[in-house]
C-alpha positions in Angstrom: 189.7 90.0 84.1 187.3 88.8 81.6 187.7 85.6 83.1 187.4 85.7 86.5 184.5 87.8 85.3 182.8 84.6 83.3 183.7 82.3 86.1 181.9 84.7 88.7 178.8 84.9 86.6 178.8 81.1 86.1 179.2 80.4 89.7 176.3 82.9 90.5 173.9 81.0 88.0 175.0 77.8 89.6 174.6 78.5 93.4 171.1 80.3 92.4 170.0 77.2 90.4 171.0 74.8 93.4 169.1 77.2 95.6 166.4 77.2 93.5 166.0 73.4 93.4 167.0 72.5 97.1 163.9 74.9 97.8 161.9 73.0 95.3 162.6 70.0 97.1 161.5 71.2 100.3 158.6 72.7 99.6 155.1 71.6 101.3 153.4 69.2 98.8 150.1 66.9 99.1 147.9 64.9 97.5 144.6 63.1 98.0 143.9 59.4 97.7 141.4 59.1 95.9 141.8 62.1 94.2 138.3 60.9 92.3 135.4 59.6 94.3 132.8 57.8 91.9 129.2 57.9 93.0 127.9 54.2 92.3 124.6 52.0 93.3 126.4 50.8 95.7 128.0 54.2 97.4 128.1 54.5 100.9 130.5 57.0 101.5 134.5 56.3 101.3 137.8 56.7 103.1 140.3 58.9 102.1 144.2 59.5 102.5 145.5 63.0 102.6 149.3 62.6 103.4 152.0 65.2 102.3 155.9 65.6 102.2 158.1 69.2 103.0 156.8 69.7 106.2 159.4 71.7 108.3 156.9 72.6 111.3 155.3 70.3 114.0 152.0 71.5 113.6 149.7 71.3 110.0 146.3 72.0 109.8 144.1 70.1 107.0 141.1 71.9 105.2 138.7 70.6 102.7 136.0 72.8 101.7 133.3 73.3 99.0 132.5 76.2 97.3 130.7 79.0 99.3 126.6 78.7 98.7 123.2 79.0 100.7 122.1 76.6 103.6 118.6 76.7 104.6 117.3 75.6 107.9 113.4 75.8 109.1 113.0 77.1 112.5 109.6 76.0 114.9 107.8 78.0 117.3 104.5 78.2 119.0 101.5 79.3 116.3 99.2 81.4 118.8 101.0 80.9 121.9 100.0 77.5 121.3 101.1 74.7 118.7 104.6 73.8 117.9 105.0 74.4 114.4 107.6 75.4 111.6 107.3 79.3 111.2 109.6 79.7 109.0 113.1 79.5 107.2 116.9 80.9 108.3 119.3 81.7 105.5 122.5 80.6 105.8 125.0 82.2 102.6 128.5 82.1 102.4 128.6 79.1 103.8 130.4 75.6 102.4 128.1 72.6 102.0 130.6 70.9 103.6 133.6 71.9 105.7 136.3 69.5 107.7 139.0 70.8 109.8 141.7 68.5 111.0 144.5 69.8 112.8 147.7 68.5 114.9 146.7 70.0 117.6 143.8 72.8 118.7 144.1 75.3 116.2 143.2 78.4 118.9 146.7 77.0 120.5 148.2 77.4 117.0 146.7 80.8 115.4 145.7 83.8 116.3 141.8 84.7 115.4 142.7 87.5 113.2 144.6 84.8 111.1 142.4 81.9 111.1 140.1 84.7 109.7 142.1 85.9 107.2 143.0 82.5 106.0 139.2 81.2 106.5 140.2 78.8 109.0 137.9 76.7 111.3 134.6 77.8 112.5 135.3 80.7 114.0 136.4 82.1 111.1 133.1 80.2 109.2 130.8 82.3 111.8 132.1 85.6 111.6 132.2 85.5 107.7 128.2 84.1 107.3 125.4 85.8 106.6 122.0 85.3 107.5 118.7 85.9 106.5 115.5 85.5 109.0 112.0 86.8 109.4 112.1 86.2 112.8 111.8 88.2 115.6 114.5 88.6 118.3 117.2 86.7 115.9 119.9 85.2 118.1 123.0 85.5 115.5 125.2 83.5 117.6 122.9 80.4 118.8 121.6 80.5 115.3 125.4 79.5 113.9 125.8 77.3 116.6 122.3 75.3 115.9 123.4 75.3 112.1 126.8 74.0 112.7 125.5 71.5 114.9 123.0 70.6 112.0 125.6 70.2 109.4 127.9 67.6 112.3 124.8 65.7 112.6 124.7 64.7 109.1 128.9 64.4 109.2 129.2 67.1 106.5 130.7 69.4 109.2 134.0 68.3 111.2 136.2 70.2 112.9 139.1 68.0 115.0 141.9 68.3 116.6 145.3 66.0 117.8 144.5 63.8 114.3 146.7 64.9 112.1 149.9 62.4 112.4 153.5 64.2 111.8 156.5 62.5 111.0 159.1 64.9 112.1 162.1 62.3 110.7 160.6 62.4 107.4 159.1 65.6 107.5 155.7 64.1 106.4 152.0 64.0 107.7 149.5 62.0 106.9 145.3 61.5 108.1 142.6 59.0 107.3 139.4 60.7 106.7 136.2 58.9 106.1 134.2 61.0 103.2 130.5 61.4 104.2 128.4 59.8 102.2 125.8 63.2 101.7 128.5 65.3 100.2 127.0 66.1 96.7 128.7 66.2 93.7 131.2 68.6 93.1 134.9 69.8 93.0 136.2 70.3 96.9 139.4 72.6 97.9 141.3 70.9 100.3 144.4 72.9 101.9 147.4 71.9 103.9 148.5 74.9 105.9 152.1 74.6 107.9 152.3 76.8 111.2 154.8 77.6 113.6 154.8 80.5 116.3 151.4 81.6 115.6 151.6 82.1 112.0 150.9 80.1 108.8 154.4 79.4 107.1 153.8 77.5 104.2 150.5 76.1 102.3 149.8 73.3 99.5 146.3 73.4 98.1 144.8 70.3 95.7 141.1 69.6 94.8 139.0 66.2 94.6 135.8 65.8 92.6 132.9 63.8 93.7 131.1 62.7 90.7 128.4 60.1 89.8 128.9 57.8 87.4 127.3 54.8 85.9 123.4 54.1 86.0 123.3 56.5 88.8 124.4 59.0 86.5 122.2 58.2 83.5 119.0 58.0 85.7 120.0 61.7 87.3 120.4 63.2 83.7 116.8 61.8 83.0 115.2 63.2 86.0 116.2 66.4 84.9 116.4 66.0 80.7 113.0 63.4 80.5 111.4 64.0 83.7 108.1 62.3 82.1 110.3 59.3 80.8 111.8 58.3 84.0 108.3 59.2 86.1 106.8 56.2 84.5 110.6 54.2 84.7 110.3 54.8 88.8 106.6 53.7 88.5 107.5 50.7 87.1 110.2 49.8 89.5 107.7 50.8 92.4 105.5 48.3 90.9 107.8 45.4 90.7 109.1 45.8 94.1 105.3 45.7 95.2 105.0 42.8 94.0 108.4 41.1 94.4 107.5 41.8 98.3 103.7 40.7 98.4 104.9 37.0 96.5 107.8 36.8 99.7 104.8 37.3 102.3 102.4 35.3 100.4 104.6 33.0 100.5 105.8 32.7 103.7 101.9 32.8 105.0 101.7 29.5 103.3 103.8 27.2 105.3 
């Protein structure tokens, strides 16, 4: 009886362990390539590859996000009844400097709105959780989100897309190209894979980039701020020199 009793307890252990790792094995993983954007002279932006493995759904939704913060937008009017003019500032908080959504397919298809609030997913979800701040008279909360969201797409820091995401169902992989927009500050950025099937999110894997500068780009920031008199008379000088690089080109093209 002891025996049987061992041999029991060592099969238990064994099937759990197996379980354990086959589940391990299966789980949703990603990662983000480059996982470190460098913010050089020459920076333009850059592409990036977010692909991941464990998928057991058709349909993933991709997520990168910064940390929640204030957006301020200046709103114009007529002064008098009169002249068009900026009256004044809207207050955006809770609200990511930059936000992309990229999905297999149209994520209203693939959640329900109670869940992509929950979860913080997609604009909907962005609008409902803002809030704003306004001096002005007669506020119109909803065109207000929709003229900031707009905003924020204009300058490619908001994104939200559908049908981009590509799934490999055989290999139970996705994958996207993203290019990175070139305003996005520096910083740390959340980006999420979410798995859903039948209207609810199944599985998630979660990873971070960080956008930081580097080089002279990063030595001349840390003056601006640490020897703001130093590098006033630095960009002075380079003013200077560019002047006159530019006045010698014309002079001398007005001599032939």
């Amino acid at each position: 009886m002891i025996k049987i009793h061992i041999l029991l307890k060592t099969a238990l252990v064994y099937v759990f362990f197996l379980l354990f790792f086959l589940g391990e094995a299966s789980a949703l993983t990603m990662k983000v390539t480059p996982g470190k954007i460098p913010i050089t002279l020459g920076y333009h932006g850059t592409k990036l590859k977010v692909e991941g493995t464990g998928l057991n759904t058709s349909d993933v939704i991709i997520q990168i996000s910064s940390k929640l913060g204030e957006q301020h937008l200046k709103y114009k009017g007529k002064a008098g009844g009169i002249f068009w003019m900026k009256l004044g500032n809207i207050v955006f908080e809770d609200v990511p400097r930059v936000y992309l959504v990229y999905s297999t397919r149209d994520i209203h298809k693939m959640l329900p709105p109670e869940v992509c609030k929950g979860l913080s997913i997609g604009y909907d979800a962005l609008s409902k959780k803002a809030k704003i701040r306004t001096s002005m008279k007669d506020f119109d909360r909803e065109k207000w989100i929709a003229e900031f969201i707009k905003f924020m797409e204009e300058d490619e820091l908001y994104d939200e897309e559908d049908g981009v995401v590509h799934v490999d169902k055989k290999h139970h992989a996705f994958s996207i190209n993203i290019n990175w927009p070139f305003e996005a500050p520096p910083g740390d950025y959340d980006v999420e894979a979410f798995a859903v099937e039948n209207g609810q999110v199944v599985e998630k894997a979660q990873t971070k980039i960080r956008v930081e500068r580097v080089g002279l780009i990063k030595h001349l920031t840390h003056m601006a701020f640490e020897k703001p008199a130093l590098y006033g008379v630095i960009a002075i000088i380079v003013a200077i020199v560019a002047g006159f690089g530019v006045g010698m080109v014309f002079k001398g093209g007005g001599g032939h």
